[in-house]
N, C-alpha and C positions, 0 to 999 in steps of 0.2 A: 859233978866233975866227970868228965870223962872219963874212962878204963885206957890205960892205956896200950896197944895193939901192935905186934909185930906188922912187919912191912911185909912178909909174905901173907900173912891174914885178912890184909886189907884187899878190899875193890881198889880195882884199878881202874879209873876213868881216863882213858884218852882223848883228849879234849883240845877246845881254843876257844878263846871268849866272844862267845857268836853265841847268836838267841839259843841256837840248838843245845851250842854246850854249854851255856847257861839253865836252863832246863834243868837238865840229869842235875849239873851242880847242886839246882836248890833243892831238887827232892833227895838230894845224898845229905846236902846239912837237914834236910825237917825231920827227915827218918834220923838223925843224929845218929846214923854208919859211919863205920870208922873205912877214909877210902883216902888212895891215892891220884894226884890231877897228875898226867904225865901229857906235857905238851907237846901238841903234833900242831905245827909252823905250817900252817895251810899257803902263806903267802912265799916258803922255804919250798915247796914242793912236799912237804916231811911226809901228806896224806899220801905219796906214789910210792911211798917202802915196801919192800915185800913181806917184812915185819908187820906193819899193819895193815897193809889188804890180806893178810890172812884171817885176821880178827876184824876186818869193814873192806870186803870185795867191791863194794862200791863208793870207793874211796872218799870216805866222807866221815866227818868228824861228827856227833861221837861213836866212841865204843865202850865196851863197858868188859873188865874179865873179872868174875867173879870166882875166889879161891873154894866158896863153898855154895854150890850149886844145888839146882831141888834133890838132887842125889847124891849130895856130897862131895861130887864130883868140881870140878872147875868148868866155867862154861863162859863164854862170849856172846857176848849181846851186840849186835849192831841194829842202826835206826833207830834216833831218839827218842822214837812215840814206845817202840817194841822194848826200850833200857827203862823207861816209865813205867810203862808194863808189870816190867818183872819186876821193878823195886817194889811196886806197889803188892803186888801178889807174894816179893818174898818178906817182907813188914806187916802188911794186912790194915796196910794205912794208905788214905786218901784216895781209895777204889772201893768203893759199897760191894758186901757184898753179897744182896738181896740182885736181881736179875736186873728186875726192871729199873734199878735205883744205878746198876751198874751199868745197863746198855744206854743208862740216859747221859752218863759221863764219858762213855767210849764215843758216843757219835760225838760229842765236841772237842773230843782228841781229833780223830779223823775229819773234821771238819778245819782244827788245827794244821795236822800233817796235809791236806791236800787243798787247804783252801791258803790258809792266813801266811803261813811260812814262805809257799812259792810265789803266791802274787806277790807279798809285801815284799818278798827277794826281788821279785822282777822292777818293783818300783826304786827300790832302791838302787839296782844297777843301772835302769835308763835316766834315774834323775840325775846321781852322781857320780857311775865310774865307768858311763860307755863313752868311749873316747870321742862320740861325735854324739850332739842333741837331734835327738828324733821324736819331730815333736805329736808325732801319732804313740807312740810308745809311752812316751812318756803322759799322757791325757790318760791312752789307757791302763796306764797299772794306777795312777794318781788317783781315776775315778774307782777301779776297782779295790783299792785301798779305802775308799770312804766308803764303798758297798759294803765291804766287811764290818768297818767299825759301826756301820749304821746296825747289821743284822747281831751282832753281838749289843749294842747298847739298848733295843729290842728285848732281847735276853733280859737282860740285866735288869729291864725294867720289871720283868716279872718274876725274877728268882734273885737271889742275893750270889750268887756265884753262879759260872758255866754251868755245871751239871747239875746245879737242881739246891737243894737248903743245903748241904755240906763243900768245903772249899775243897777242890778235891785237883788229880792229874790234869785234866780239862786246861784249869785256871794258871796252873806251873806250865805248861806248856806253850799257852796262851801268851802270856805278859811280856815274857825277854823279848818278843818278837813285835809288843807295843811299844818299847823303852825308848825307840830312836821316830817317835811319831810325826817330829817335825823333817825330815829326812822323806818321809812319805806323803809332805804335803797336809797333812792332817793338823785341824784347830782341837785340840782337844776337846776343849769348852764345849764347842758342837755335840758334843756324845756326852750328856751329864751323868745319866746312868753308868756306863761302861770310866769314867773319870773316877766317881766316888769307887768303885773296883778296883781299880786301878790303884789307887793310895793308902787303899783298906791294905791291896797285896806286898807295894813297894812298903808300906812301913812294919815289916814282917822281920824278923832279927833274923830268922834262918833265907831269907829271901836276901837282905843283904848280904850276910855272909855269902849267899851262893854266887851273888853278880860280882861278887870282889875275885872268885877263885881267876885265876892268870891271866888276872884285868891288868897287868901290870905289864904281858908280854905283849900288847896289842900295841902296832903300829898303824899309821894311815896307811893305804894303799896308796903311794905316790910315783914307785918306781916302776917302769917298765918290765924288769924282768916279774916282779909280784905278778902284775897286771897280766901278762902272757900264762904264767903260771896258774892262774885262780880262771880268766875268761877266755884265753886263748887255746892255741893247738895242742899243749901240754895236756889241757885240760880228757884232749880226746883220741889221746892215744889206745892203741889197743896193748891190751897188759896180759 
């Protein structure tokens, strides 16, 4: 049973139900920390607050404020890969920490943060929310979509998770951002390896629990003002 924990003691996750802030979420229920979702309305404008670009200058969901920091102190995390990070580092869960056991798990974070997150972002805004089909854009994030899944089901065939014999940040980081694979074009079937991964991860109690945190506030992007907001000139104001 859980302890139960004052609301100033707890993390505070700033968040929205996007792969990203699904992430943080599930490695906040697997560490079973006691922490608080406080929702920032990406499609409301809520990430251009001066409130939370001071805690994520580069307005982008998530953030992370922790009441008890490596000094006791209070500190803000921004950058999902860099809130992974430091959960990991402040639990001393799911980041090895022998070197080579460790740097084998960080390149497929980084591989995550600059490879799987943005393209599979790119494919999913030219397939379904750019107001006109372009169909060079759309081939190429579609194909580089299946490049990824091919080079992770690769993987997989030869390790039983991302970073190597233990399920580690790599894998958390990875998955929210496979959840919507028909969306990207992708047969899952195609990738047997990276599938059996994929089911071992989804049928995880703390994995559930994390894709549930403010699954509930998620709307479609249907309206225009959302749409200027999230991909238009909102987006690239100087702050």
């Amino acid at each position: 049973m859980k302890q139960e924990v004052s609301p100033v003691q707890q993390i505070e996750v700033y968040s929205w139900p996007t792969p990203n802030g699904h992430k943080v979420h599930i490695l906040l229920e697997e560490c079973e920390l006691p922490y608080r979702a406080i929702p920032v309305d990406i499609g409301a404008g809520d990430q251009f607050k001066p409130d939370f670009l001071a805690i994520s200058p580069n307005n982008k969901i998530p953030a992370l404020v922790d009441p008890h920091g490596p000094d006791g102190k209070p500190i803000s995390v921004f950058e999902s890969g860099a809130i992974l990070v430091y959960l990991a580092a402040k639990t001393g869960r799911f980041l090895p920490k022998g070197d080579r056991e460790k740097f084998e798990v960080l390149q497929w974070l980084m591989f995550q943060m600059g490879g799987v997150g943005p393209m599979l972002g790119q494919a999913h805004h030219f397939r379904g929310y750019a107001p006109e089909k372009i169909e060079y854009a759309i081939a190429r994030y579609t194909n580089e979509a299946k490049r990824l899944y091919g080079v992770i089901d690769r993987r997989l065939a030869q390790n039983p998770w991302l970073g190597g014999k233990e399920y580690s940040i790599a894998d958390i980081a990875t998955f929210p951002w496979l959840r919507s694979w028909e969306r990207q074009g992708i047969v899952l079937e195609e990738y047997p390896h990276l599938k059996k991964w994929f089911d071992r991860i989804a049928a995880r109690p703390a994995v559930q629990r994390g894709v549930e945190v403010l699954a509930d506030r998620r709307k479609p992007i249907t309206d225009d003002k959302a749409r200027e907001i999230l991909f238009g000139s909102t987006q690239y104001q100087r702050r």
